[in-house]
N, C-alpha and C positions, 0 to 999 in steps of 0.2 A: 442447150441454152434456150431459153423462153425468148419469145417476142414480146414484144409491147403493142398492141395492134389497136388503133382508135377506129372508133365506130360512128358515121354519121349515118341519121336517116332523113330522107326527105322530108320534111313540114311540111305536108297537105295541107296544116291550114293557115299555114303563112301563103301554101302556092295558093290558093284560092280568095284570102283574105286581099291578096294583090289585084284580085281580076275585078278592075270598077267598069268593065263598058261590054256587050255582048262579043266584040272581036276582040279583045282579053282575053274574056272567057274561054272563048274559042281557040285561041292561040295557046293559051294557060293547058286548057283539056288537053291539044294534041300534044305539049310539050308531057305533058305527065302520064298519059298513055306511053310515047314515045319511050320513058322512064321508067314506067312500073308494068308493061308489059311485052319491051321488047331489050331493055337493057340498050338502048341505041346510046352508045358513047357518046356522041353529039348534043344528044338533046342533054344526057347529064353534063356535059361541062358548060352548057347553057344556063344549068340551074345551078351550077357552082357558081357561075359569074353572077347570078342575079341571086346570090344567098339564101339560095331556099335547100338549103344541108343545114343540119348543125346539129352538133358532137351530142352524142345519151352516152358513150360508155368510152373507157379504155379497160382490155381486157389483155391480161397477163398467159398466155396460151404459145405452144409451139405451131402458129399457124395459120391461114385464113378460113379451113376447114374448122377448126376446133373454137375458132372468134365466133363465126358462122354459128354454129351448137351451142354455145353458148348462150348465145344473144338471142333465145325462142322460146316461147314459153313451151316447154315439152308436159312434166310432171307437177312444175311451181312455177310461178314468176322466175323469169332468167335472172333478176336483179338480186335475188339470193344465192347466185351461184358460185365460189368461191373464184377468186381472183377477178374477179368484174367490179370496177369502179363504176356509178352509176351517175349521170351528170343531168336527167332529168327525171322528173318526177311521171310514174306509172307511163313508161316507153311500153309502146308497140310492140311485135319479135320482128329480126331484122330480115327485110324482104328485097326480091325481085329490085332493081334503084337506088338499092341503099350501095353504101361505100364502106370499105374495108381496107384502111391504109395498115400497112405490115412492114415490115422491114424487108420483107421478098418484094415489093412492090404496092400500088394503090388498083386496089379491085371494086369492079361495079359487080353487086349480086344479080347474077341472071336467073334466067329462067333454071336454066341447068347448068351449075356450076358459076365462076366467073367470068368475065372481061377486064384485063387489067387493062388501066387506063393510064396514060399518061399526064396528070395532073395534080393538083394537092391543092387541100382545101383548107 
């Protein structure tokens, strides 16, 4: 049986479009460091509450590994890859922050491998 697996990634330039004062900025940076290079579960339910996710794909796959593969530009744009619905226009590949809600559960992409997290976006 297949999953249905929804893929949000972080909006870098929504996080940084928000940052109007230099301890923003500041708070902003360490929140998305926190994100895109430690996978800190904290700092991303932080950025889920403050809406800086939102949805590029659902993707038809047995899994969070194979959503993962999917969702990177390997050979071609991932957005040609068969069973990937794509919800915005020329996405990133899915990295380090990003989220991967599954029917196994809702995962943050780490450095290596996942952290499933307790939340929904």
């Amino acid at each position: 049986m297949k999953n249905m697996t929804k893929v949000y990634h972080l909006n870098s330039d929504k996080f940084f479009n928000e940052s109007k004062t230099d301890y923003v900025n500041d708070t902003m940076m360490r929140l998305f460091c926190d994100i895109t290079m430690f996978a800190k579960i904290e700092a991303v339910a932080e950025a889920v509450k403050m809406g800086l996710y939102e949805k590029v794909a659902h993707v038809t796959v047995p899994g969070k590994d194979a959503a993962f593969q999917l969702t990177n530009h390997i050979e071609d744009s991932w957005t040609n890859n068969e069973g990937v619905s794509v919800y915005k226009e020329l996405p990133r590949s899915t990295s380090v922050g990003d989220l991967l809600i599954t029917d196994e559960g809702n995962f943050v992409v780490a450095g290596c491998g996942f952290k499933e997290v307790d939340m929904f976006i």
